[in-house]
N, C-alpha and C positions, 0 to 999 in steps of 0.2 A: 672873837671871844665866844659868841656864839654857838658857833658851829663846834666850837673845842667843847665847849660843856655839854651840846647835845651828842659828840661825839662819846663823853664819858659816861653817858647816859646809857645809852646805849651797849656798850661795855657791860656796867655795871648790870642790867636788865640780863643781856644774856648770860652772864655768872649763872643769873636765878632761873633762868628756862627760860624766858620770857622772851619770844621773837619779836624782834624791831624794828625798824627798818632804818639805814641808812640814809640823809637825802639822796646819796648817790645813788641807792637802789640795791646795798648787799645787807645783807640777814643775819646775823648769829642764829645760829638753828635753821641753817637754810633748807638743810638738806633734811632734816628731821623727819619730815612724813615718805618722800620719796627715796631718801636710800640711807633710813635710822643711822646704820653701823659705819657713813661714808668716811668720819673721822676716826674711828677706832683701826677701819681696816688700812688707812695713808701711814697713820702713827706706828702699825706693826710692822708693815714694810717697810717704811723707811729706818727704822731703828733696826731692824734685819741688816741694811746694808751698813748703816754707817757705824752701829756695833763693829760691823769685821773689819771698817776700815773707815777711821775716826777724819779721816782729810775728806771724807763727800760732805761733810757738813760744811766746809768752807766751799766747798768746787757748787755746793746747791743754792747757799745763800748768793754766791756770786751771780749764779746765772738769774735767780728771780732776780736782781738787782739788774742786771743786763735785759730780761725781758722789757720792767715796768720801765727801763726810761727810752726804751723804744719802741713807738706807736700804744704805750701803757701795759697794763700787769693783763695781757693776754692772749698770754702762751705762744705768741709769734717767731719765739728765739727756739722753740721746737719741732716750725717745720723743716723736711726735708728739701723739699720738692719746689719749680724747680731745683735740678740739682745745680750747686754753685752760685745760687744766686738767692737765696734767701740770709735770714738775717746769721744764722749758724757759723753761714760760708766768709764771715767778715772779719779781717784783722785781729780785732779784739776778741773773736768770740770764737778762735781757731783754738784755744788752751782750755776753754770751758768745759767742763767735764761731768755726769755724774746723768746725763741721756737715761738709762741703762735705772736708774731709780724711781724716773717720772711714770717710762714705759711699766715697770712692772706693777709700780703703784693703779697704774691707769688699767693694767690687764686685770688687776683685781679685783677692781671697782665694776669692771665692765662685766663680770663675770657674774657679780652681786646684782649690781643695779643697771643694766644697759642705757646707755643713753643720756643717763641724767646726769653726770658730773661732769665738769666743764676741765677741758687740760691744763686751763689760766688759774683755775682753783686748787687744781691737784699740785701745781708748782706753789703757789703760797703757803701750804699747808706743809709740804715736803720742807721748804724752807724752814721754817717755824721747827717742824718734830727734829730735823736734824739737829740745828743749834740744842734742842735742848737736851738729847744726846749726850754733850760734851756739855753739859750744865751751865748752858746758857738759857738766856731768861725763857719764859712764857710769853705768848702776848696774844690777844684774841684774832680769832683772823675771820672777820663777814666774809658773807660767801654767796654767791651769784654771781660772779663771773663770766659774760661766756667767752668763747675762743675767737681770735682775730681768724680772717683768712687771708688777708695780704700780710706778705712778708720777703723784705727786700733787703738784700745786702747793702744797695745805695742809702741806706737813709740808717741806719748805725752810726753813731754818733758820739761814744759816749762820755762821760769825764775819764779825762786819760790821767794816766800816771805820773805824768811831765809837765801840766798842768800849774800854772799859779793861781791863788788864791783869789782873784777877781772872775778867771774862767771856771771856775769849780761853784763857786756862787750863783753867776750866771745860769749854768747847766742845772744846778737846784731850781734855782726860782722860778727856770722857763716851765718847771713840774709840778708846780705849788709847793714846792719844799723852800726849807728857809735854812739862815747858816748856820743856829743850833742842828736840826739835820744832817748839815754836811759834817759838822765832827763828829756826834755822835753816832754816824753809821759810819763812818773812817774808823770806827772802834771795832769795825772786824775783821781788819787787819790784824787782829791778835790773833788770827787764825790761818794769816793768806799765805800761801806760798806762790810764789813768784818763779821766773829764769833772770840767770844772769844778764842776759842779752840784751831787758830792761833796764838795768842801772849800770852798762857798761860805759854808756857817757857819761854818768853821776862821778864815775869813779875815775874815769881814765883821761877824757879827753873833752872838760864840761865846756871852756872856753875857746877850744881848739888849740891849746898851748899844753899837751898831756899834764892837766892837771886835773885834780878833785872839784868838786862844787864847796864853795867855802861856807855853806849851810852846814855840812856835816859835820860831825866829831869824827879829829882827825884820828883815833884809835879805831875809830869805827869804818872807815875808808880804809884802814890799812887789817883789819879783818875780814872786810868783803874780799879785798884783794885777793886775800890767800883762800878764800874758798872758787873767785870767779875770776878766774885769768883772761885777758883781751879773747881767744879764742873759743871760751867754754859757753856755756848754755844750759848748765845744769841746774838745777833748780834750789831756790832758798828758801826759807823760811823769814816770815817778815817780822814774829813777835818769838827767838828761839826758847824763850821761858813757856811759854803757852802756847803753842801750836796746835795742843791736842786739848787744849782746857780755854771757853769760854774764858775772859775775864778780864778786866782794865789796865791790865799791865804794857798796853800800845801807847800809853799814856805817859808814862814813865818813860818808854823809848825814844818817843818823837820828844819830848821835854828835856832831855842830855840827847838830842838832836842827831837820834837816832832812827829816824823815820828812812825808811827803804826807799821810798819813789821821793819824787821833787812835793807830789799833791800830800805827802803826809808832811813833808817838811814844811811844806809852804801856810799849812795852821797855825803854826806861829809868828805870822805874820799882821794877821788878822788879832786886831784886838778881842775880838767876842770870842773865835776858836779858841786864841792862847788863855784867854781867864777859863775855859773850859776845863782845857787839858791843866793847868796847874789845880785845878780846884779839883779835878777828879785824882789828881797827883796825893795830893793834901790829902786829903780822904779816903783814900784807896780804894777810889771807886766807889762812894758810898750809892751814888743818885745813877751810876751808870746803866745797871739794867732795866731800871726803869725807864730812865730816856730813852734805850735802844727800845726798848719793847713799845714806848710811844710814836718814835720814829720808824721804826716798821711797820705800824698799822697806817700810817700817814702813806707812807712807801705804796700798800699794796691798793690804796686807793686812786692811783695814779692812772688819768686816762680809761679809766675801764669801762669794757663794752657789757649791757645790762636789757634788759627784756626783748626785743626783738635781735637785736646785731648781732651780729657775729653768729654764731653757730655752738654745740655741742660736739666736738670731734669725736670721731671714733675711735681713733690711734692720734697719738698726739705728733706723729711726723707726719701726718697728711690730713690736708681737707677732705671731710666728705664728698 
């Protein structure tokens, strides 16, 4: 309880200008003396891109989420190099997309300020400006980061999609996250898009007896159906009401047990997830961007490397 009020503390100091410090070692106003404009110039390019194409905002928050829970929030799901064998080249992280926003964000900065902004900071921040893009919340983001330089395909790990509800917890806890956490950041699936390929055993063959998984609503099985046939691949949408609009209506889906993967379905399994989602149902969301925006500063605190470690990368696909 502590650390939760020193952490709102903190928050609330940097609103006012007032640089703080985290115990963990990151700042609001980090960058203030060494590179003034570093948040002003992330928020103009990333709004650049995700303006022309409202789905990087989902394809960004996924990857900082896919950074921070392997080897923590710093910038390691960026390298290149080697090639095929870093964390990028991994199963899960072969669909991640939006490369091409971090870089240009980073050539900018580099351009401004050489040197001083970290690649693990530039993804946190990119994260954050996109969601709000699509009017989703705000939420502060401390900043001193620096950049990992190991990065391995073997050690990706992350909560899968197929997932029940005791291994989804697990993968939380083992990051200091807790199970409020785990539902309220499953609440950006109201923005994910998916492939078929993913829920083709959900739908076709759960038990090995061509049937459905009997979590689902069987209207809802016989709609995937007709957009994802046993041999398609094409790509779906996880929340079709909002996909291009921040907001709690994943809640409402997975609640008429309408959740796309098994790990959204499997919230309701979970006494503490299910009183979430019915309560964020009831309310239409009243308490939800607050949560996610409490839950993603928790998020970007994970594992992170801070005064000596790690490095300041120059390009964020390769180590110095």
């Amino acid at each position: 309880m502590a650390i939760k009020n020193l952490l709102v503390l903190v928050i609330l100091l940097g609103v006012l200008g007032v640089s703080v410090a985290h115990p963990k070692g990151l700042y609001l106003n980090y960058y203030k003396h060494r590179c003034p404009d570093a948040e002003s110039i992330v928020r103009r390019v990333t709004v650049q891109y995700v303006s022309h194409e409202p789905s990087l905002a989902a394809a960004l928050l996924r990857m900082h989420f896919h950074d921070c829970f392997v080897r923590g929030c710093d910038g390691s799901i960026l390298l290149k190099y080697p090639y095929n064998e870093t964390e990028r080249y991994a199963a899960p992280n072969l669909s991640v997309r939006g490369y091409e926003v971090v870089d240009a964000v980073k050539s900018a900065l580099e351009r401004k300020c050489p040197g001083v902004v970290s690649c693990a900071d530039v993804l946190s921040l990119v994260a954050r400006d996109a969601v709000i893009v699509i009017n989703g919340p705000w939420w502060p983001v401390p900043l001193g980061r620096r950049d990992g330089r190991i990065s391995r395909k073997s050690e990706v790990n992350l909560p899968s999609p197929l997932s029940g509800i005791a291994a989804l917890k697990k993968k939380f806890f083992d990051k200091g996250l807790n199970t409020r956490d785990l539902v309220v950041l499953s609440g950006a699936h109201t923005i994910g898009i998916s492939h078929c390929s993913v829920i083709h055993h959900g739908i076709y063959n759960f038990t090995g007896k061509s049937d459905s998984d009997s979590s689902m609503n069987p209207r809802y099985v016989r709609a995937l159906k007709r957009r994802c046939n046993p041999a398609d691949n094409r790509t779906i949408v996880m929340d079709p009401r909002s996909v291009k609009k921040f907001d709690s209506h994943y809640f409402n889906m997975v609640a008429q047990r309408k959740g796309l993967f098994k790990s959204d379905r499997t919230l309701l399994d979970d006494p503490e997830t299910k009183s979430y989602i019915y309560t964020q149902v009831a309310t239409a969301g009243s308490s939800f961007n607050k949560d996610f925006a409490h839950s993603m500063v928790k998020l970007g605190f994970v594992e992170i490397l801070t005064g000596n470690k790690g490095e300041i990368r120059k390009r964020c696909a390769f180590v110095n």
